[in-house]
TIRO-2110 file (N, C-alpha, C; in Angstrom, 1 decimal):
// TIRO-2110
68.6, -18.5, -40.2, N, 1, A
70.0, -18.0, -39.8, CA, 1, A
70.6, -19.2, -39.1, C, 1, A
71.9, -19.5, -39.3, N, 2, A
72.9, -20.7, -38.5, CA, 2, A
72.6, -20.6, -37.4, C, 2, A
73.0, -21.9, -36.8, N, 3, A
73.2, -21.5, -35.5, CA, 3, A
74.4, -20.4, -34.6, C, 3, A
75.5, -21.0, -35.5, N, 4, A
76.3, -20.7, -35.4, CA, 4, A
76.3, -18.9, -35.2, C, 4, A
75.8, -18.2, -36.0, N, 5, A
75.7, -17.0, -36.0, CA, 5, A
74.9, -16.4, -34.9, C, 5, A
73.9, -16.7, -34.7, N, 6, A
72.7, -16.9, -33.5, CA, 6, A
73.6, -16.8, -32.2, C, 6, A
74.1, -17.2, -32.2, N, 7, A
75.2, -17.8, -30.9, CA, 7, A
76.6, -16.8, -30.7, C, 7, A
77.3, -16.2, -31.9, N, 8, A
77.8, -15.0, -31.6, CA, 8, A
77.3, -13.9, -31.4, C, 8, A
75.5, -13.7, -32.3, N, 9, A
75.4, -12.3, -31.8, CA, 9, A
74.9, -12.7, -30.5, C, 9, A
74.1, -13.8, -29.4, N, 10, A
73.9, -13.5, -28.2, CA, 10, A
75.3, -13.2, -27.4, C, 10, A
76.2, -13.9, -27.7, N, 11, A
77.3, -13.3, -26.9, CA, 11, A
77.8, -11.8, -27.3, C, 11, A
77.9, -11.5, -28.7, N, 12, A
77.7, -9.9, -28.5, CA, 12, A
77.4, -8.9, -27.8, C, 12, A
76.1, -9.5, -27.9, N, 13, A
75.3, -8.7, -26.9, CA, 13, A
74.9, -8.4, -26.4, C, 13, A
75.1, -9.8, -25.2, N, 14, A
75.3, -10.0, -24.1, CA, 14, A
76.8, -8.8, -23.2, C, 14, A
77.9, -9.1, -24.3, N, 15, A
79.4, -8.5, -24.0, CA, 15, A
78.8, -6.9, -23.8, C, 15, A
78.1, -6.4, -25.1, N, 16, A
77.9, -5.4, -25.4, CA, 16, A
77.1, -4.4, -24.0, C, 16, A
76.1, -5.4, -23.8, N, 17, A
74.7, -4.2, -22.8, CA, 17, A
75.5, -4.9, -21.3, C, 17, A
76.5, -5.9, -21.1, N, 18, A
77.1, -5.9, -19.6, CA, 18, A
78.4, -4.7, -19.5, C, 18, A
78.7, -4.0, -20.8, N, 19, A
80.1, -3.2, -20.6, CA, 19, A
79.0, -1.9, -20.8, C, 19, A
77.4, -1.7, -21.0, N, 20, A
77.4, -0.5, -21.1, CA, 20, A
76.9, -0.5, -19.2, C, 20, A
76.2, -1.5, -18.4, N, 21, A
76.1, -1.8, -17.3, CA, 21, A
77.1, -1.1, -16.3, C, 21, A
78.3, -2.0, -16.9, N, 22, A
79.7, -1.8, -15.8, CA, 22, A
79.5, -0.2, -16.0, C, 22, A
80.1, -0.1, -17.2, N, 23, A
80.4, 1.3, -17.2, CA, 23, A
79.7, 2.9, -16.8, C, 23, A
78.6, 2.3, -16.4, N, 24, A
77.8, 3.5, -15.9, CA, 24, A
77.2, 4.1, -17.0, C, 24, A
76.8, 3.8, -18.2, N, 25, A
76.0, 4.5, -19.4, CA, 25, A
74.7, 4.8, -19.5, C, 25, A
74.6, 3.6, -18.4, N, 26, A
73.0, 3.6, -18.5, CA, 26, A
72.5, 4.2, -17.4, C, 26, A
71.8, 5.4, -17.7, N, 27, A
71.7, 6.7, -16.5, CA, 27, A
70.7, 6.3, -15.2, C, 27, A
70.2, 5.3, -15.8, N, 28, A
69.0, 5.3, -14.5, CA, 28, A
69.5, 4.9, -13.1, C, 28, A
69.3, 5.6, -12.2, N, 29, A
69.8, 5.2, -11.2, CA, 29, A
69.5, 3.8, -10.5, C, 29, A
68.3, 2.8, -11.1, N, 30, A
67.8, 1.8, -10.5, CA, 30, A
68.7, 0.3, -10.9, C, 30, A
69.5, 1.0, -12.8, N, 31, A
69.8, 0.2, -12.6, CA, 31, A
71.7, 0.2, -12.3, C, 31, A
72.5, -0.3, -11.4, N, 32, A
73.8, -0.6, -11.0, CA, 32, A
74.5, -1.6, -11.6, C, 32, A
76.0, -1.5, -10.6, N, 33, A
76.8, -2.3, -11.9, CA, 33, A
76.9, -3.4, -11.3, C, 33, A
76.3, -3.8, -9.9, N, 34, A
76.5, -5.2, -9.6, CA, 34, A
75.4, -6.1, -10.6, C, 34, A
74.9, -5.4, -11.5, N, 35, A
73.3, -6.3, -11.9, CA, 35, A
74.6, -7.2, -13.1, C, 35, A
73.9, -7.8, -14.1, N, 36, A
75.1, -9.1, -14.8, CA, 36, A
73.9, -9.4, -15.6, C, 36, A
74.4, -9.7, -17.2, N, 37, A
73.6, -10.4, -18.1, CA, 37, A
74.3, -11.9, -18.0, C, 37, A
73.5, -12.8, -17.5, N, 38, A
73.6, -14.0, -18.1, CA, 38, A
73.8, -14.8, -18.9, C, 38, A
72.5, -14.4, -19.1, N, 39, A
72.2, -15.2, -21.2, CA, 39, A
71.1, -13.8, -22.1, C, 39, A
71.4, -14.4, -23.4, N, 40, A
70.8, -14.0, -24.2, CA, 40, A
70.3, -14.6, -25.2, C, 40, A
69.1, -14.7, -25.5, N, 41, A
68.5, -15.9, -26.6, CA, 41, A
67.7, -14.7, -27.7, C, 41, A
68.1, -14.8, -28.9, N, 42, A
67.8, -13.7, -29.5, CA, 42, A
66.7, -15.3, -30.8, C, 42, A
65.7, -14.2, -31.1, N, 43, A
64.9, -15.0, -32.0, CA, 43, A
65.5, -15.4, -33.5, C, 43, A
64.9, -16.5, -34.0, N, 44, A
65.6, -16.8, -35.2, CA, 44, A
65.4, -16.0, -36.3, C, 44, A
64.6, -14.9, -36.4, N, 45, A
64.0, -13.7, -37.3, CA, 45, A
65.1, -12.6, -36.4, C, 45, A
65.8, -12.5, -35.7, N, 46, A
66.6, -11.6, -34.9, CA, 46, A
65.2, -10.1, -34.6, C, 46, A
64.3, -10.4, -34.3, N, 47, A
63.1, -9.2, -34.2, CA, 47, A
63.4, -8.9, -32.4, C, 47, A
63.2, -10.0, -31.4, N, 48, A
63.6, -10.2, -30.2, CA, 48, A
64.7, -10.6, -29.7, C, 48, A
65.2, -9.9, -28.7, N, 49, A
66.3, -10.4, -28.1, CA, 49, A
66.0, -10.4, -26.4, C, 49, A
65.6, -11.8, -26.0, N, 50, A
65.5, -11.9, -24.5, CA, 50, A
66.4, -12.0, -23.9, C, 50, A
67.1, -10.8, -22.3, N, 51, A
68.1, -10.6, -21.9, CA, 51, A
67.8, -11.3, -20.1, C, 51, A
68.8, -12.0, -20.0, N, 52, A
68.5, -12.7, -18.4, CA, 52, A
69.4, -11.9, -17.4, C, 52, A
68.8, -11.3, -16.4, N, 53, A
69.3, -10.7, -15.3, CA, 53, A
69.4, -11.1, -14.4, C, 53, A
70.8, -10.8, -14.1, N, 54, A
71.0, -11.5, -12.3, CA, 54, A
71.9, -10.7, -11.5, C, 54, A
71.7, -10.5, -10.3, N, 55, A
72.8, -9.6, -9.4, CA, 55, A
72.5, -10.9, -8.0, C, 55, A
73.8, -10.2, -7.3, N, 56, A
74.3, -10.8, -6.1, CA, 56, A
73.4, -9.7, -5.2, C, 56, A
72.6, -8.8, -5.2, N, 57, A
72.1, -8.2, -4.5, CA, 57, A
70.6, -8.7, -4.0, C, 57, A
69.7, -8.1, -3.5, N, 58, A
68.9, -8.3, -2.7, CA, 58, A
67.7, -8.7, -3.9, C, 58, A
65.9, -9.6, -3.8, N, 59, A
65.7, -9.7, -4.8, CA, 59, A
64.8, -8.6, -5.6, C, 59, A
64.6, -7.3, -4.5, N, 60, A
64.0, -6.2, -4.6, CA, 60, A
64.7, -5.2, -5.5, C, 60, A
66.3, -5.2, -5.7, N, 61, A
67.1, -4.5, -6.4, CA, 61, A
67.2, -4.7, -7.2, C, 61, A
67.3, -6.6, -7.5, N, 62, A
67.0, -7.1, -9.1, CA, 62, A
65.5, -6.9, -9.5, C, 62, A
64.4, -6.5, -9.0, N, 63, A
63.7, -6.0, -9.5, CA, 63, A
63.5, -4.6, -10.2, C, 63, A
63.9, -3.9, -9.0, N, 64, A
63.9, -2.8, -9.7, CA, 64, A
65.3, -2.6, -10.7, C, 64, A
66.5, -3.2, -10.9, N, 65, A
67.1, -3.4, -12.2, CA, 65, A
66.8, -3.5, -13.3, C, 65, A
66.2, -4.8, -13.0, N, 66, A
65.6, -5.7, -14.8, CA, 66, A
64.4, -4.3, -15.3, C, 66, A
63.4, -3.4, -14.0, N, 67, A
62.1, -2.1, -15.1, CA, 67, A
63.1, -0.9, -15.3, C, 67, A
64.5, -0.9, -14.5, N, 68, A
65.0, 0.3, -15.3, CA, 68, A
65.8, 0.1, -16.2, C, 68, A
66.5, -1.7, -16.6, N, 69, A
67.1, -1.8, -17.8, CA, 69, A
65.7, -2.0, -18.9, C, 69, A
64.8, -2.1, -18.6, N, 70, A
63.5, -2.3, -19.8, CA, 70, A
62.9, -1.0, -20.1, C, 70, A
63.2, 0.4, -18.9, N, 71, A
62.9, 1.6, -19.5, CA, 71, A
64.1, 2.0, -20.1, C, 71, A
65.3, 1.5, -20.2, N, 72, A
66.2, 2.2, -20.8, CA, 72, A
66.4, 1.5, -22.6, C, 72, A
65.8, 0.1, -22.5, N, 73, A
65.6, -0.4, -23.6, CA, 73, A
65.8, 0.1, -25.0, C, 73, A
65.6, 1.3, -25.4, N, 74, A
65.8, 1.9, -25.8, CA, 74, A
67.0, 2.3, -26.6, C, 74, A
67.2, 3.3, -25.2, N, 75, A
68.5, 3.8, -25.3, CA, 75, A
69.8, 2.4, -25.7, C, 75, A
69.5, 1.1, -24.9, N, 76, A
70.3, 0.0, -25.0, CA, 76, A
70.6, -0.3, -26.6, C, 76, A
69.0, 0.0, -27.2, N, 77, A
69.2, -0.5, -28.3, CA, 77, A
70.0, 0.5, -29.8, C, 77, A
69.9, 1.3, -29.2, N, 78, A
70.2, 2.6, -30.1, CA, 78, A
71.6, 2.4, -29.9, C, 78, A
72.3, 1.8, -28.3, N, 79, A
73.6, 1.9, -28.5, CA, 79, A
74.4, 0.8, -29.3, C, 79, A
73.6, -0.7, -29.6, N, 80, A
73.9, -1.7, -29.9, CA, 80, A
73.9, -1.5, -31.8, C, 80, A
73.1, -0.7, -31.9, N, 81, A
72.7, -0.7, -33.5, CA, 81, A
74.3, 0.4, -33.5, C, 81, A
74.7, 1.4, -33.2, N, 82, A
76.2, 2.4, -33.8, CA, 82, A
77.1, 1.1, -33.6, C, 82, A
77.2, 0.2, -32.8, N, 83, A
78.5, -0.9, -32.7, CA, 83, A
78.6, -2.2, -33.6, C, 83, A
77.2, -2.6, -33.3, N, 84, A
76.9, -3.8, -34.1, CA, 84, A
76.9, -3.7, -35.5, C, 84, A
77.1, -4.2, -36.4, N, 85, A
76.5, -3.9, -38.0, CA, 85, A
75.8, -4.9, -38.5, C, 85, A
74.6, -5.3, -38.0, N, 86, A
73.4, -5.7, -38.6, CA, 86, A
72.3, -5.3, -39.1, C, 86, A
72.0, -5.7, -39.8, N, 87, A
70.4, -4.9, -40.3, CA, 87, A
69.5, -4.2, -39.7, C, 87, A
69.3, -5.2, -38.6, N, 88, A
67.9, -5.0, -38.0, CA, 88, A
68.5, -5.2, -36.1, C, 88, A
68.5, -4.3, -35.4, N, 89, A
68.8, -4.8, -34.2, CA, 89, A
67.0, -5.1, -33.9, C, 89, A
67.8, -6.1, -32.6, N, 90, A
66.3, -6.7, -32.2, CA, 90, A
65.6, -6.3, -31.0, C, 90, A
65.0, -6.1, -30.2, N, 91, A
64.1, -5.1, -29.3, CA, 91, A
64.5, -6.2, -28.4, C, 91, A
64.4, -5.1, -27.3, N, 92, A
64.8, -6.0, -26.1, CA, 92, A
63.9, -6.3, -25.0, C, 92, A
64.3, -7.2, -24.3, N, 93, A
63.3, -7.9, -23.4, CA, 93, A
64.1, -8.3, -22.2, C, 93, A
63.7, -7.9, -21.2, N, 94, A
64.8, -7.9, -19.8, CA, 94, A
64.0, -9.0, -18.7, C, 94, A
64.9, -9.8, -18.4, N, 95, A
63.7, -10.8, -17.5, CA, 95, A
64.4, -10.8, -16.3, C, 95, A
64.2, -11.3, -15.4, N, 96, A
65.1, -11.6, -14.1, CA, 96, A
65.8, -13.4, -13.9, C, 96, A
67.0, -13.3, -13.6, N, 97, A
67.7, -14.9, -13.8, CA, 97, A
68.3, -14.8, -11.9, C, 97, A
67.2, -16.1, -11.5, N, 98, A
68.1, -15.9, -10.0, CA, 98, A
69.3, -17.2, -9.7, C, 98, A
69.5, -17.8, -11.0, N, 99, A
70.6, -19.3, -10.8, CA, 99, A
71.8, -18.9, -10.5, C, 99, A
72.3, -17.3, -10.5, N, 100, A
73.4, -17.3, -10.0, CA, 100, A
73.3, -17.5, -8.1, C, 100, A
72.2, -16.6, -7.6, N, 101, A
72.1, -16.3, -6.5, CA, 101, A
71.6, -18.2, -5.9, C, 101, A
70.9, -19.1, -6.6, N, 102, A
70.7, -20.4, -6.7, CA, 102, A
71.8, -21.4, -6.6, C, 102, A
72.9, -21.0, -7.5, N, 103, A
74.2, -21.8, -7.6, CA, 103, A
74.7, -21.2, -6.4, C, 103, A
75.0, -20.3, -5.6, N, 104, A
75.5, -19.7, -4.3, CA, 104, A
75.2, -19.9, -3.1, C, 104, A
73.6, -21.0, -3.1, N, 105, A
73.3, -21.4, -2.0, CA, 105, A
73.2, -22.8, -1.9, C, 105, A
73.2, -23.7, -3.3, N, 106, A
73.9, -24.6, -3.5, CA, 106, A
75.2, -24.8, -2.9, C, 106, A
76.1, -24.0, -3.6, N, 107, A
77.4, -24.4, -2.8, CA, 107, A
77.5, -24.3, -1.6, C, 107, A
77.0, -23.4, -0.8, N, 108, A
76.8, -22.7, 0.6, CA, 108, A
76.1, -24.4, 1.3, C, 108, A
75.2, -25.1, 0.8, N, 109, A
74.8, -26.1, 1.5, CA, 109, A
75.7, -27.5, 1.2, C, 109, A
76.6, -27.4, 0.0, N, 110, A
77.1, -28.4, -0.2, CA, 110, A
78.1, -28.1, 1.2, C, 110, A
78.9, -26.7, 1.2, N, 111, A
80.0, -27.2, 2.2, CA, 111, A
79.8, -26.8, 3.7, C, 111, A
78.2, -26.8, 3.8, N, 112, A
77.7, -26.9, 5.2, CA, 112, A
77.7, -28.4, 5.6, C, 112, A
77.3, -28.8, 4.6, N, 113, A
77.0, -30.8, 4.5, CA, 113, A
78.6, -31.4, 4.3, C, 113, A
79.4, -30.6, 4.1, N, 114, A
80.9, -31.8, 4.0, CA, 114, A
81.5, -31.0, 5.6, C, 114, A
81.4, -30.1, 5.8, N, 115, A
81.6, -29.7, 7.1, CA, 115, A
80.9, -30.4, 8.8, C, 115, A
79.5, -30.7, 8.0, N, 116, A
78.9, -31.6, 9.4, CA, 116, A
79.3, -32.8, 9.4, C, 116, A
79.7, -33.6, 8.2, N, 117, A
80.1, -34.9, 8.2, CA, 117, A
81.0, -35.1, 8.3, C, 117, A
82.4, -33.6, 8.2, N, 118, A
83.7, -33.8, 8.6, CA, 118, A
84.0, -34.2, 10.1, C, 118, A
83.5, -33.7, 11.2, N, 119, A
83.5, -33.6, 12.1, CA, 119, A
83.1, -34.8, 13.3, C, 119, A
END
Protein backbone atom coordinates (compact mmCIF):
# COMPACT_ATOMS: atom_id res chain seq x y z
CA UNK A 1 0.00 0.00 0.00
CA UNK A 2 1.47 3.81 -0.76
CA UNK A 3 2.56 5.69 1.55
CA UNK A 4 0.60 8.15 0.64
CA UNK A 5 -2.59 6.35 1.54
CA UNK A 6 -1.10 4.92 4.90
CA UNK A 7 -0.79 8.46 5.93
CA UNK A 8 -4.47 9.56 5.29
CA UNK A 9 -6.01 6.61 6.82
CA UNK A 10 -3.74 7.38 10.22
CA UNK A 11 -5.05 10.82 10.05
CA UNK A 12 -8.55 9.41 9.63
CA UNK A 13 -8.42 7.79 12.35
CA UNK A 14 -6.76 9.43 14.39
CA UNK A 15 -9.76 12.53 13.34
CA UNK A 16 -12.20 9.75 13.69
CA UNK A 17 -11.57 7.85 17.53
CA UNK A 18 -10.46 11.88 18.90
CA UNK A 19 -14.29 13.10 17.84
CA UNK A 20 -15.70 9.89 19.26
CA UNK A 21 -13.41 10.90 22.65
CA UNK A 22 -14.58 14.65 22.54
CA UNK A 23 -17.92 13.64 22.12
CA UNK A 24 -18.65 11.46 24.87
CA UNK A 25 -19.39 8.05 22.80
CA UNK A 26 -17.28 6.19 24.41
CA UNK A 27 -19.20 5.15 27.66
CA UNK A 28 -16.52 4.19 29.99
CA UNK A 29 -16.19 6.44 32.51
CA UNK A 30 -12.27 5.97 32.78
CA UNK A 31 -11.90 7.26 29.68
CA UNK A 32 -12.57 11.47 29.31
CA UNK A 33 -12.34 14.11 26.94
CA UNK A 34 -9.21 15.75 28.12
CA UNK A 35 -7.34 12.32 26.87
CA UNK A 36 -5.97 13.28 22.80
CA UNK A 37 -4.79 10.84 20.05
CA UNK A 38 -1.56 11.97 18.96
CA UNK A 39 -0.43 9.65 16.33
CA UNK A 40 -1.40 6.72 14.62
CA UNK A 41 0.83 4.28 12.77
CA UNK A 42 -1.35 1.73 11.16
CA UNK A 43 0.58 -1.50 9.65
CA UNK A 44 1.41 -1.89 6.07
CA UNK A 45 -1.11 -5.08 5.77
CA UNK A 46 -3.68 -2.39 7.58
CA UNK A 47 -4.37 -5.72 10.29
CA UNK A 48 -2.98 -3.17 13.26
CA UNK A 49 -3.47 0.13 14.06
CA UNK A 50 -1.25 1.57 17.02
CA UNK A 51 -3.05 4.59 18.67
CA UNK A 52 -0.72 7.14 20.96
CA UNK A 53 -2.39 8.64 24.00
CA UNK A 54 -1.79 11.65 25.75
CA UNK A 55 -3.77 14.03 28.21
CA UNK A 56 -2.66 17.10 30.21
CA UNK A 57 -3.99 15.27 33.20
CA UNK A 58 -2.24 13.39 35.91
CA UNK A 59 -0.08 10.20 34.85
CA UNK A 60 -2.60 7.83 36.73
CA UNK A 61 -5.66 9.13 34.58
CA UNK A 62 -3.64 8.53 31.41
CA UNK A 63 -3.36 5.23 32.64
CA UNK A 64 -6.41 4.46 33.38
CA UNK A 65 -7.59 6.14 29.90
CA UNK A 66 -5.26 4.37 27.41
CA UNK A 67 -7.21 0.25 29.63
CA UNK A 68 -10.57 1.92 29.15
CA UNK A 69 -9.86 3.08 25.47
CA UNK A 70 -8.34 -0.65 24.86
CA UNK A 71 -11.65 -2.18 26.62
CA UNK A 72 -13.62 -0.16 24.45
CA UNK A 73 -11.55 -1.27 21.44
CA UNK A 74 -14.10 -2.73 20.16
CA UNK A 75 -16.72 -0.75 20.20
CA UNK A 76 -14.03 1.97 18.61
CA UNK A 77 -13.64 -0.29 15.96
CA UNK A 78 -17.15 -1.18 15.07
CA UNK A 79 -17.62 2.62 14.91
CA UNK A 80 -14.66 3.29 12.46
CA UNK A 81 -15.71 0.29 10.13
CA UNK A 82 -19.94 2.17 9.52
CA UNK A 83 -17.71 5.63 8.56
CA UNK A 84 -14.72 4.39 6.98
CA UNK A 85 -15.04 2.38 3.72
CA UNK A 86 -12.33 -0.11 3.75
CA UNK A 87 -12.15 -3.58 3.63
CA UNK A 88 -10.60 -4.56 6.57
CA UNK A 89 -10.57 -2.22 9.56
CA UNK A 90 -7.53 -2.80 11.63
CA UNK A 91 -7.62 -3.70 15.50
CA UNK A 92 -6.62 -1.44 17.72
CA UNK A 93 -3.84 -0.99 20.05
CA UNK A 94 -3.77 2.00 22.67
CA UNK A 95 -0.38 2.99 24.06
CA UNK A 96 0.36 5.92 26.35
CA UNK A 97 2.34 9.18 24.56
CA UNK A 98 3.72 11.54 27.45
CA UNK A 99 5.62 14.28 24.72
CA UNK A 100 2.83 16.41 24.99
CA UNK A 101 3.10 16.60 28.84
CA UNK A 102 7.32 16.58 27.88
CA UNK A 103 7.01 19.49 25.38
CA UNK A 104 5.17 21.46 28.42
CA UNK A 105 7.89 21.14 30.74
CA UNK A 106 10.38 21.93 28.19
CA UNK A 107 8.82 25.13 27.51
CA UNK A 108 8.10 25.68 31.26
CA UNK A 109 12.12 25.40 31.72
CA UNK A 110 13.06 27.23 28.62
CA UNK A 111 11.23 30.37 30.02
CA UNK A 112 12.34 29.76 33.58
CA UNK A 113 16.00 29.99 31.98
CA UNK A 114 15.26 33.30 29.82
CA UNK A 115 13.57 34.74 32.95
CA UNK A 116 16.81 34.09 35.32
CA UNK A 117 19.10 35.46 32.77
CA UNK A 118 16.70 38.30 32.14
CA UNK A 119 17.16 39.73 35.36
Amino acid sequence: MSEYRLERLNHLIQEKVGALIVEGKIKDPRVGPFLSITRVDISRDLSYADLYVSSFESESRLKKGVLGLQSAAGFIQAQLNLTMHIRQTPKLRFHEDHSLKEGFEIVKKIEDLNAESGQ
